[in-house]
MARVO-918376 format. One record per residue (C-alpha): residue in three letters; chain; x, y, z negated. Coordinates in pm, 1 decimal, padded with zeros to 6 digits, always signed. Layout:
<sites>
+--------+--------+----------+----------+----------+
| residu | chaine |       px |       py |       pz |
+--------+--------+----------+----------+----------+
|    ALA |      A |        X |        Y |        Z |
...
+--------+--------+----------+----------+----------+
</sites>
This chain:
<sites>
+--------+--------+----------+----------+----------+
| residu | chaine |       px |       py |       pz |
+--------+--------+----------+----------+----------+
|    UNK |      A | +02019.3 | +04109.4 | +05634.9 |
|    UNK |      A | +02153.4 | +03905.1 | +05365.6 |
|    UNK |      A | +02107.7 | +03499.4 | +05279.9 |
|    UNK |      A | +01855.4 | +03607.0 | +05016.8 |
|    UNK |      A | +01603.3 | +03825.5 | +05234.7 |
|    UNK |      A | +01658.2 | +03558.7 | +05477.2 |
|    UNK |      A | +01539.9 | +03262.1 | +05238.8 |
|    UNK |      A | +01275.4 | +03485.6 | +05082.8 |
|    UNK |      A | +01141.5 | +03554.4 | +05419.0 |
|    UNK |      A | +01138.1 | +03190.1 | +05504.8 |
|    UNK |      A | +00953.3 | +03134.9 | +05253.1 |
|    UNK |      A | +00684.4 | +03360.7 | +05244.6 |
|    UNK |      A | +00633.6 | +03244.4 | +05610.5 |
|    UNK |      A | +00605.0 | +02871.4 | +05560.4 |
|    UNK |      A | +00348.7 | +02977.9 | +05218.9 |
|    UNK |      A | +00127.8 | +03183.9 | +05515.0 |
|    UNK |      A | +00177.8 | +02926.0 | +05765.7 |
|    UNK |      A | -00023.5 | +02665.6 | +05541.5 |
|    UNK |      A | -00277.5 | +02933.7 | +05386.7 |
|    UNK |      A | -00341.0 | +03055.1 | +05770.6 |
|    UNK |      A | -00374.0 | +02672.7 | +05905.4 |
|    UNK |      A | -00574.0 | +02543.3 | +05596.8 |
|    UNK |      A | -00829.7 | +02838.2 | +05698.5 |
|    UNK |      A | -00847.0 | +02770.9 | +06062.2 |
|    UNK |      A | -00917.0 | +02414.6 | +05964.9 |
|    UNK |      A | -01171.4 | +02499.2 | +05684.8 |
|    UNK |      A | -01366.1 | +02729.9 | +05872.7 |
|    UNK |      A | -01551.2 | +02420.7 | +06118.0 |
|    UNK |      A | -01530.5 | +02210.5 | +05789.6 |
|    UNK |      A | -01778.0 | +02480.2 | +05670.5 |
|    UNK |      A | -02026.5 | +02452.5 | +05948.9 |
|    UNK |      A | -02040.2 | +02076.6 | +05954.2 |
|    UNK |      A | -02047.7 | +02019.4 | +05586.4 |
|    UNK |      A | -02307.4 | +02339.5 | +05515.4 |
|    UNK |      A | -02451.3 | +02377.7 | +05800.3 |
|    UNK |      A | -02436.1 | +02058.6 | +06013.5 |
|    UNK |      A | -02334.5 | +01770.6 | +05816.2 |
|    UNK |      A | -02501.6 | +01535.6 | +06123.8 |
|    UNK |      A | -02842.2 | +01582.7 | +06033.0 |
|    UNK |      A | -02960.0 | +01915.6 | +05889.9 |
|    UNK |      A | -03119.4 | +01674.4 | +05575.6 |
|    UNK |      A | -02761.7 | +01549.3 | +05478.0 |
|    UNK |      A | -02633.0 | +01924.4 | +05439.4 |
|    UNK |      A | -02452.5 | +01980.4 | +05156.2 |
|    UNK |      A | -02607.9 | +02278.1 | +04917.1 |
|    UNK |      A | -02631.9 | +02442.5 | +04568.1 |
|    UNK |      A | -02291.4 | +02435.6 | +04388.3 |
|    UNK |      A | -02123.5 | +02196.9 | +04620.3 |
|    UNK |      A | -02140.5 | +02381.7 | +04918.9 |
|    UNK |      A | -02056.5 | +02712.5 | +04724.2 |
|    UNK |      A | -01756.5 | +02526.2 | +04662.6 |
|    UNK |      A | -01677.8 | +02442.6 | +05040.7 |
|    UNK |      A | -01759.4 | +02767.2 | +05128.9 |
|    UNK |      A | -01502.1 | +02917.8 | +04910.9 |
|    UNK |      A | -01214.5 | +02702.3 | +05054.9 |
|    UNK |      A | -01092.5 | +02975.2 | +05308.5 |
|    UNK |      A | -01141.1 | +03235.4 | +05078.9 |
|    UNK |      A | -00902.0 | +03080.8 | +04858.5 |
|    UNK |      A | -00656.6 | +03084.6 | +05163.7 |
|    UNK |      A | -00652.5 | +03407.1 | +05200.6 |
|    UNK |      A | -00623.2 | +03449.3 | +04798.7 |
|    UNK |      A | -00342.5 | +03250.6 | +04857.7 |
|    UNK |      A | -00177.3 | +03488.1 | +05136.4 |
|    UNK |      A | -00182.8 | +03758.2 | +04872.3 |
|    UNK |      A | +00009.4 | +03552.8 | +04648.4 |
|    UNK |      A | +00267.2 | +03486.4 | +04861.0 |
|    UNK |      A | +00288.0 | +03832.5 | +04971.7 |
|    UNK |      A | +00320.6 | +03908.6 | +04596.0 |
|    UNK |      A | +00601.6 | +03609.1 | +04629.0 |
|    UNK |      A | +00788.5 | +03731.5 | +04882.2 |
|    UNK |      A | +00817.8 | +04080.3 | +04666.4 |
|    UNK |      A | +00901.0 | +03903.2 | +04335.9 |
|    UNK |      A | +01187.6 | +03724.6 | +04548.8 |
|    UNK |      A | +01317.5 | +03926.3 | +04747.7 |
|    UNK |      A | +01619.7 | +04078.0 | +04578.2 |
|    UNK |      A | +01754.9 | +04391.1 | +04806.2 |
|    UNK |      A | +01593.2 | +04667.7 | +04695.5 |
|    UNK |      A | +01552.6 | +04897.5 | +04976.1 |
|    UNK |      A | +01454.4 | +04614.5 | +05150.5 |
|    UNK |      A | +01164.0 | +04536.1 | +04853.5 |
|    UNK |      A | +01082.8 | +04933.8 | +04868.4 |
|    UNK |      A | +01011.9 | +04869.5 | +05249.8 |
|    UNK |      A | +00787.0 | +04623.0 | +05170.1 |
|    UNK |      A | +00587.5 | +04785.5 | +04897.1 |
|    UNK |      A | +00539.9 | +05100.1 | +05162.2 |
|    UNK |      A | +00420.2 | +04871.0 | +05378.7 |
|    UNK |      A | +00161.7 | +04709.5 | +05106.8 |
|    UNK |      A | +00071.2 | +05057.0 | +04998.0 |
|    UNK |      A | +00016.7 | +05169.1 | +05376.3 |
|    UNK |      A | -00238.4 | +04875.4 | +05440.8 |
|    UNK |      A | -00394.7 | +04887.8 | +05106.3 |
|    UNK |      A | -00460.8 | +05258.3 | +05173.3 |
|    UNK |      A | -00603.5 | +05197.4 | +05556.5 |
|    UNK |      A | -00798.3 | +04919.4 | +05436.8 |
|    UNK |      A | -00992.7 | +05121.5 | +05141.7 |
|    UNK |      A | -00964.0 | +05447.8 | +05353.6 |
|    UNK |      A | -01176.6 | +05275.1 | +05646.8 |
|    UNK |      A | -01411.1 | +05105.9 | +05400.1 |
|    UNK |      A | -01486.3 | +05460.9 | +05243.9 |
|    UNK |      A | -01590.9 | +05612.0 | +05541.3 |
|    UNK |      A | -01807.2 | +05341.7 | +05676.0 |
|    UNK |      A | -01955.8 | +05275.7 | +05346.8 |
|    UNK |      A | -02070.6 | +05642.7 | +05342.3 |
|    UNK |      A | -02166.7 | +05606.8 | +05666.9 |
|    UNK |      A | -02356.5 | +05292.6 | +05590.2 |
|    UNK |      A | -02525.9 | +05427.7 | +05291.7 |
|    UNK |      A | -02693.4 | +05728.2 | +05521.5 |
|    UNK |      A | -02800.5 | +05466.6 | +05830.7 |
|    UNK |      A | -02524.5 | +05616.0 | +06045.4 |
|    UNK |      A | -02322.5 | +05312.2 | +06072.4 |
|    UNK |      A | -02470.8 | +04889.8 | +06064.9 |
|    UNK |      A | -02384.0 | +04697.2 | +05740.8 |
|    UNK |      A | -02082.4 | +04507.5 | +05752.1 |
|    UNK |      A | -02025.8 | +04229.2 | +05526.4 |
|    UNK |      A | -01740.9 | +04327.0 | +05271.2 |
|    UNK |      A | -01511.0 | +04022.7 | +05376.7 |
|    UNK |      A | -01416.8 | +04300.3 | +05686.8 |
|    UNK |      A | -01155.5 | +04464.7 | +05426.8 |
|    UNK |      A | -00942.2 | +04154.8 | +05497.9 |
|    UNK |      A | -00871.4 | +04237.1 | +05798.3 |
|    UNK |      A | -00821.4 | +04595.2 | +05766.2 |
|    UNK |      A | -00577.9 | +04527.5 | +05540.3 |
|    UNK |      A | -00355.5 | +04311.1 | +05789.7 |
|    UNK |      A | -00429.6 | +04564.1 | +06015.7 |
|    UNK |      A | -00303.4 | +04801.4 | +05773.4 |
|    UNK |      A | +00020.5 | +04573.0 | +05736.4 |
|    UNK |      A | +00085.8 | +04581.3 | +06110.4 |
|    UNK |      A | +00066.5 | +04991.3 | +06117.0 |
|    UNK |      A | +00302.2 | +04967.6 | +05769.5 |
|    UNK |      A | +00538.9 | +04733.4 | +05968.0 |
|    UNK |      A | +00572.2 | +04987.4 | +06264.2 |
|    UNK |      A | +00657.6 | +05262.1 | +06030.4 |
|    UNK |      A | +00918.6 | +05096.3 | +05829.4 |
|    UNK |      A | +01052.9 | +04937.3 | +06191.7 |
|    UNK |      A | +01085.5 | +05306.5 | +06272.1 |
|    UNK |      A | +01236.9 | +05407.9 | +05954.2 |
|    UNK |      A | +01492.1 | +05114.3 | +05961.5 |
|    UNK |      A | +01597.7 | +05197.5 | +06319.5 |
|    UNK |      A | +01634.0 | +05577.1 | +06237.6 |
|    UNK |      A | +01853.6 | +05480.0 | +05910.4 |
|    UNK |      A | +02092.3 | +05247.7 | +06074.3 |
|    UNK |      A | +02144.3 | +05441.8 | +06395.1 |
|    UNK |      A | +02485.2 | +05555.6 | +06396.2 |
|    UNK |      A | +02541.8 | +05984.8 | +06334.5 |
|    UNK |      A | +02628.2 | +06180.1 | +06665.8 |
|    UNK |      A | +02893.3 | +06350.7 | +06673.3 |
|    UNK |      A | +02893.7 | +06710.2 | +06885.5 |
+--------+--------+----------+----------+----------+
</sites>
């Protein structure tokens, strides 16, 4: 690995370090603010609390971008081809999975699940990409025997 992927990298982990905390730390700020907020008469609601309800959302918004970053920087190109398999594998998972249970969904074969699940499929989908190109890499720079 060069200087370059290595900065890139660095970066794109500190930019989902912050989006990943600033959800886990929005997500209770939801429930006391919406839901809570001391007494249930005190709860935020209309536009306001769409508003605090859309703060994690916009952390994960902002994991995309700095996946989209961390492709715009990075400046090896096998190395950026990796990564856009690896996009294209979880982006495929994610709406492959959501296809089949919506079907499923639509005939009563399968309960309703809130559209937010994609999310998660698609990191999913990034962990099965990152296996494949770890197996790809490894096969490529394994040396040739010789018989």
């Amino acid at each position: 690995m060069n200087d370059a992927h290595d900065a890139a990298r660095r970066r794109y982990r500190y930019r989902c370090a912050i989006a990943v905390t600033a959800y886990v730390v929005s997500l209770p700020l939801i429930d006391y603010v919406v839901r809570d907020h001391a007494v249930r008469d005190h709860a935020v609601r209309g536009p306001a609390a769409a508003l605090v309800v859309l703060l994690p959302a916009l952390c994960v918004v902002s994991t995309f971008w700095a996946i989209g970053r961390l492709l715009l920087e990075q400046k090896d190109k096998y190395l950026r081809a990796l990564q856009v398999r690896q996009l294209l594998i979880a982006t495929s998972f994610a709406l492959m999975v959501a296809t089949v249970w919506g079907f499923l969904d639509i005939y009563g074969l399968a309960p309703h699940l809130s559209a937010f699940l994609v999310v998660p499929l698609f990191f999913g989908g990034l962990a099965i990409g990152w296996v494949l190109n770890d197996l790809k890499w490894r096969k490529r720079t394994q040396p040739m025997k010789i018989e």
